[in-house]
C-alpha positions in Angstrom: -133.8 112.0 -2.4 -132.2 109.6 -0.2 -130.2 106.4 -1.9 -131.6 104.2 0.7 -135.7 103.7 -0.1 -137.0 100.5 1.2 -140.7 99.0 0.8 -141.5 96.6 3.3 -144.8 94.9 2.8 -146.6 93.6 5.8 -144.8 96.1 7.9 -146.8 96.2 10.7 -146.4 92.0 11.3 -144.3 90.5 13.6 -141.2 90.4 11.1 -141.7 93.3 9.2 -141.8 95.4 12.0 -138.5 94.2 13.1 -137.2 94.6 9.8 -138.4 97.6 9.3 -137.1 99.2 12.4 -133.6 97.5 11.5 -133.9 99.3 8.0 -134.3 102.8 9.1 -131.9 101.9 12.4 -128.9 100.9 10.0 -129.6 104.1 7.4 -130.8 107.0 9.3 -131.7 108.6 6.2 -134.1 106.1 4.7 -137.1 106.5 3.5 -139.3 103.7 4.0 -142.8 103.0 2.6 -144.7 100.6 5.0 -147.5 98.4 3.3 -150.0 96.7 5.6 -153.6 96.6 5.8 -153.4 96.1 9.2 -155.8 93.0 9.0 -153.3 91.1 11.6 -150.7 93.8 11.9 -151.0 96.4 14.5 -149.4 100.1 14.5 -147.9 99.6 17.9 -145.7 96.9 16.1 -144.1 99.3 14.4 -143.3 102.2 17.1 -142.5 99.3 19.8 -140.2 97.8 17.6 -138.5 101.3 16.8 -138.3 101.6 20.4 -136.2 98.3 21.0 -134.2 98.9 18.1 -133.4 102.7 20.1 -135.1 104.7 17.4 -137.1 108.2 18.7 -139.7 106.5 16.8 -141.2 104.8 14.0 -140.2 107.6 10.9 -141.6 105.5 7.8 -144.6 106.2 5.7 -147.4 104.1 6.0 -149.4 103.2 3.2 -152.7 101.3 4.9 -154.1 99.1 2.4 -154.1 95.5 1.2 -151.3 94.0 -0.9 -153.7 92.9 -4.0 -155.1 96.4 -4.2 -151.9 97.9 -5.6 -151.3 99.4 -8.7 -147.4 97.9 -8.1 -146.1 99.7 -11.6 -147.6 103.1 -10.7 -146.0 102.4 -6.8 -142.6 101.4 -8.3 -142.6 104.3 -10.6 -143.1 107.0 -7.9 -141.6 105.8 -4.8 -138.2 104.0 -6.8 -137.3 102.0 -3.7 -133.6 100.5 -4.3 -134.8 97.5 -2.7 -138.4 95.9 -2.0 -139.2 93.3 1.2 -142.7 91.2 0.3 -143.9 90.1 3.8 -147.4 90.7 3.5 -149.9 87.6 3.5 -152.3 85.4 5.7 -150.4 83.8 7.8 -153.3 81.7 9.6 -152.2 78.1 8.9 -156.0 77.6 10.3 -157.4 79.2 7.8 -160.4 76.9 5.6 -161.1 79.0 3.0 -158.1 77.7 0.5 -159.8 80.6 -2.1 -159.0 83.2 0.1 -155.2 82.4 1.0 -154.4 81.2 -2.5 -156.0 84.6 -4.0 -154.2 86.8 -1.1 -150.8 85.2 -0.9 -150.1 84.0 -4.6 -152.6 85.9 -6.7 -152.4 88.4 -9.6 -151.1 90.7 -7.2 -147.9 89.0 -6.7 -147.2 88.5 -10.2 -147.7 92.4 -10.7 -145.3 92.9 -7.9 -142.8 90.2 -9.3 -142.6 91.5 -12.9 -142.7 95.2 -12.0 -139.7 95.0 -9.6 -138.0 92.8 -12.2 -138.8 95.1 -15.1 -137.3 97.9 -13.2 -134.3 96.2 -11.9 -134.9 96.6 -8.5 -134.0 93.9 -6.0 -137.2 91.8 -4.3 -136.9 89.7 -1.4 -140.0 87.8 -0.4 -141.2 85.3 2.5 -141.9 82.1 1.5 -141.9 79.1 4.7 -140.6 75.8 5.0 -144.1 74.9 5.1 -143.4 74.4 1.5 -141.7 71.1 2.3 -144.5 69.4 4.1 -143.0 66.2 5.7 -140.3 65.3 3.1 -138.0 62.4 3.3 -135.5 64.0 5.3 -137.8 63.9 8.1 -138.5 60.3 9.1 -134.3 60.3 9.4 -134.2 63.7 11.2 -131.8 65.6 8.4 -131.9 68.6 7.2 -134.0 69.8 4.4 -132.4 70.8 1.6 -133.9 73.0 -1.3 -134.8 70.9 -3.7 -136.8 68.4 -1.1 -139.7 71.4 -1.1 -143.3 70.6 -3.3 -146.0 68.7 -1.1 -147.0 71.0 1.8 -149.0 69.8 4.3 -151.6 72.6 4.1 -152.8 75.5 2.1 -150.9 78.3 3.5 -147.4 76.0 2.4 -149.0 75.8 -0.8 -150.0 79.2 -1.7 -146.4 79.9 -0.7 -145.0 77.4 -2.8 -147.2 79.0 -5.7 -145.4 81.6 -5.0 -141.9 79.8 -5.8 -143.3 78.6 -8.8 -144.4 82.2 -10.7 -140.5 83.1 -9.6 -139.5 80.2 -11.2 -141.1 80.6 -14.2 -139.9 84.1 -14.3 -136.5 82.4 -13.8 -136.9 80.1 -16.9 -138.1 83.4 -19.0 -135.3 85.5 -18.6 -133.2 82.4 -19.3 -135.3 82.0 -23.1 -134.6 85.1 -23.7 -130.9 85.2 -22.7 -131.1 87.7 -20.0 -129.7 87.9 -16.5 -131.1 86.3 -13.6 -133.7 88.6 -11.9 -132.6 90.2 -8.5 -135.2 88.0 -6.8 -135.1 85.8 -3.8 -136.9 83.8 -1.6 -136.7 83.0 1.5 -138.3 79.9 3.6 -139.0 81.0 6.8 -138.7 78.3 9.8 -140.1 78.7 13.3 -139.5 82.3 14.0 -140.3 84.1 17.6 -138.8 86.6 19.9 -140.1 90.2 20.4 -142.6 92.0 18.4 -145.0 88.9 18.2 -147.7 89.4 20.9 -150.2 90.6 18.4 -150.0 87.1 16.4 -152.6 85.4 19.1 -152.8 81.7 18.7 -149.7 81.8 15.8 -147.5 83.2 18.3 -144.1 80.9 18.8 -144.2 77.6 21.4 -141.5 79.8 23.3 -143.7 82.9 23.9 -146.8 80.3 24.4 -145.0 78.4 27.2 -142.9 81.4 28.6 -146.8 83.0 29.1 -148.0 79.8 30.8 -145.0 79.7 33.4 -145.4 83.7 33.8 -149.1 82.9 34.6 -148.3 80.4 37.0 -148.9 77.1 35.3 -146.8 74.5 33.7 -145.7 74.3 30.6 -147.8 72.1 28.3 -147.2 70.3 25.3 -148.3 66.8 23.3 -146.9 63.9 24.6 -144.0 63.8 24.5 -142.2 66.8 23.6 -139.5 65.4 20.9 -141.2 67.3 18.6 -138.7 68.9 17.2 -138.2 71.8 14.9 -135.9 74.8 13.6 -136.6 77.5 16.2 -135.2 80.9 14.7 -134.4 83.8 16.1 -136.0 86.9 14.6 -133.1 88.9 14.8 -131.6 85.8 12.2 -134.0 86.3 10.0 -134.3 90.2 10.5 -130.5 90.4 9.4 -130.7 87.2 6.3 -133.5 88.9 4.8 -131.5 92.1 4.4 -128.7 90.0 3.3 -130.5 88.9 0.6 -131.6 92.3 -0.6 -127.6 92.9 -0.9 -126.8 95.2 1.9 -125.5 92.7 4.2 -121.9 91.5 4.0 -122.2 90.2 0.5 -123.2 93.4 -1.9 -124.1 90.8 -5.0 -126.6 87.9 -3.3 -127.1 84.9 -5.7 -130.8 85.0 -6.5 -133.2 81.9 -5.6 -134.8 80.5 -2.9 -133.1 79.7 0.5 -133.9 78.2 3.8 -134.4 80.9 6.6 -133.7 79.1 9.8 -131.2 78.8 12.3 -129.9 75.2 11.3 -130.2 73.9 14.7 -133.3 71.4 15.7 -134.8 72.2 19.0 -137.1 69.9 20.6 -139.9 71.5 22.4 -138.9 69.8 25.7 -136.0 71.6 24.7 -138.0 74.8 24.3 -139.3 74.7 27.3 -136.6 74.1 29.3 -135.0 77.0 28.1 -138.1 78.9 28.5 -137.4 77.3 32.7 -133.9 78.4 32.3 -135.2 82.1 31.0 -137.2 82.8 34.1 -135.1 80.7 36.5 -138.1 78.6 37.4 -136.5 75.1 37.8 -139.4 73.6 39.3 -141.8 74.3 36.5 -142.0 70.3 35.0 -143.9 70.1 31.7 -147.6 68.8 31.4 -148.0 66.2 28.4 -151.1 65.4 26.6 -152.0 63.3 23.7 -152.2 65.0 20.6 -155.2 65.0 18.8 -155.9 63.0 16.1 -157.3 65.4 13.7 -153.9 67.5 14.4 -151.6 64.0 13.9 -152.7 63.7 10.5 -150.8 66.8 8.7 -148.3 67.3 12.2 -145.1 68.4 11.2 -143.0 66.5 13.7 -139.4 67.7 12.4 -138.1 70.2 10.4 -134.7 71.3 10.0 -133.2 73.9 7.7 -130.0 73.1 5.4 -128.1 76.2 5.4 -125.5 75.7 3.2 -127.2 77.2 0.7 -127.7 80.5 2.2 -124.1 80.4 3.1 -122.7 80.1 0.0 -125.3 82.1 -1.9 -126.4 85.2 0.2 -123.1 85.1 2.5 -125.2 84.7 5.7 -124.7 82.6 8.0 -126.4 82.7 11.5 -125.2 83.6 14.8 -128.3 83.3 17.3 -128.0 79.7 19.7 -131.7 78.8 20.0 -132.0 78.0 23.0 -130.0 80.8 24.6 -132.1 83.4 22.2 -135.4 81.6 23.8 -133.9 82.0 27.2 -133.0 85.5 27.0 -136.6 86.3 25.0 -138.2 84.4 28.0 -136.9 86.5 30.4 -137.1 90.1 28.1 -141.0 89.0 28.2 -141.0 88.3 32.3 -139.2 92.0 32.6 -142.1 93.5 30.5 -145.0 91.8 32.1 -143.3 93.8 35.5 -143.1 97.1 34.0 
């Protein structure tokens, strides 16, 4: 049995196929269990992204159901990963039904999943999104969110994650009653996260693969008036390498548990986007198109966000080492090369 046994939930997403082809490229002899039920998540994620990361090919298991129809004590006790990655969820910040992505995303099944790992010592990483923060204070003066300004999101999917936080938390505040160590738990708050792997994310895809495909199909780039939008574009290969940190086989081999910011630490406007996107597929005369933005869509807009990544610094040992911009420039011109092959 191999010493290195990952489960990566939401495997076949835009992140966790990254991640999981990262996993298996860094220990060849893994064995890694991918949960998906492939409601958004698509099987070519996972042998494309094998490919890229110059694997023969994707050599996980898959396990193709949904996250709330595990029996996660019964999983646990078979597979004994050493460490377990919880990306699965709805993602859709469009989504209406707030029953649906409360239930999928923060439900009994996450609890399960919490307290099993915990009861078995085994290290849990989970996603969690700076949706969580909503529009705190921090940005009408365009600084960086810390932690602790998290707890009115703007919309359900930053609430069901912040529900999330919370049954952690309480965890947290358990062990502490009952004079035990802190759980091997953490979260991590995901910013604006693109590059490879995300073409199967439609209409959630990143603003840098959105405008790098307009300017590939011959149009301008277009955005709402008038473009100083700005928020914490990260690269996936960032968040690919933090969220192993945090599992405690990056640098750092004891990670302080909590929850962290997962961004790059950097604001990038997205004039500033796009003009790396321009810069990416040397097309200088590509202006941008601005339109006024709806007012339905002004209402809960996010205009800034900005990760604080002190925290993750001084607690996981991570620190990143992707330049926005330049990652957007060199992802806009990785997706011009494939859209030639």
């Amino acid at each position: 049995m191999s010493e290195h046994r990952f489960i990566v939930t939401g495997a076949a997403g835009f992140i966790g196929s990254n991640l999981s082809a990262e996993l298996l490229a860094r220990h060849p002899d893994a064995e890694l269990l991918a949960v998906d039920s492939f409601r958004t998540g698509a099987s070519m994620n996972l042998t494309t992204a094998a490919r890229r990361r110059g694997l023969a090919g994707f050599s996980g298991t898959v396990l193709p159901d949904a996250v709330a129809e595990i029996e996660w004590d019964e999983l646990l006790a078979s597979f004994e990963p050493s460490a377990v990655f919880h990306l699965g969820a709805i993602t859709d910040t469009t989504i209406a039904d707030e029953s649906e992505m409360i239930r999928e995303n923060a439900g009994d099944s996450w609890a399960w999943l919490l307290r099993s790992a915990v009861a078995r010592e085994i290290p849990l990483v989970y996603a969690s999104s700076a949706a969580t923060y909503g529009t705190p204070p921090q940005a009408a003066s365009r600084r960086p969110f810390p932690e602790d300004a998290a707890g009115e999101p703007n919309n359900v999917y930053g609430f069901s994650k912040w529900l999330m936080e919370q049954e952690h938390e309480r965890l947290d505040r358990e062990c502490a009653r009952h004079g035990l160590k802190r759980p091997a738990v953490v979260g991590l708050r995901y910013f604006n996260v693109f590059g490879p792997g995300e073409g199967a994310k439609g209409k959630m895809a990143s603003i840098a693969r959105q405008l790098t495909l307009q300017m590939l199909g011959g149009g301008r780039p277009r955005l709402f008036e008038d473009g100083t939008q700005t928020r914490d574009q990260v690269s996936v290969h960032d968040i690919v390498s933090q969220t192993i940190a945090a599992a405690g086989l990056g640098e750092r081999p004891d990670p302080e548990p909590g929850v962290y910011n997962a961004g790059s630490g950097r604001g990038t406007s997205f004039e500033g986007v796009a003009q790396a996107c321009r810069d990416g597929l040397n097309l200088p005369d590509r202006p941008t198109d601005f339109f006024p933005m709806p007012a339905e869509i002004a209402r809960f807009y996010q205009d800034f966000t900005l990760a604080d990544m002190s925290r993750a610094r001084a607690g996981l040992g991570f620190v990143p080492s992707h330049a926005p911009a330049e990652a957007v420039a060199a992802y806009a011109a990785g997706l011009a090369q494939e859209s030639t092959d």
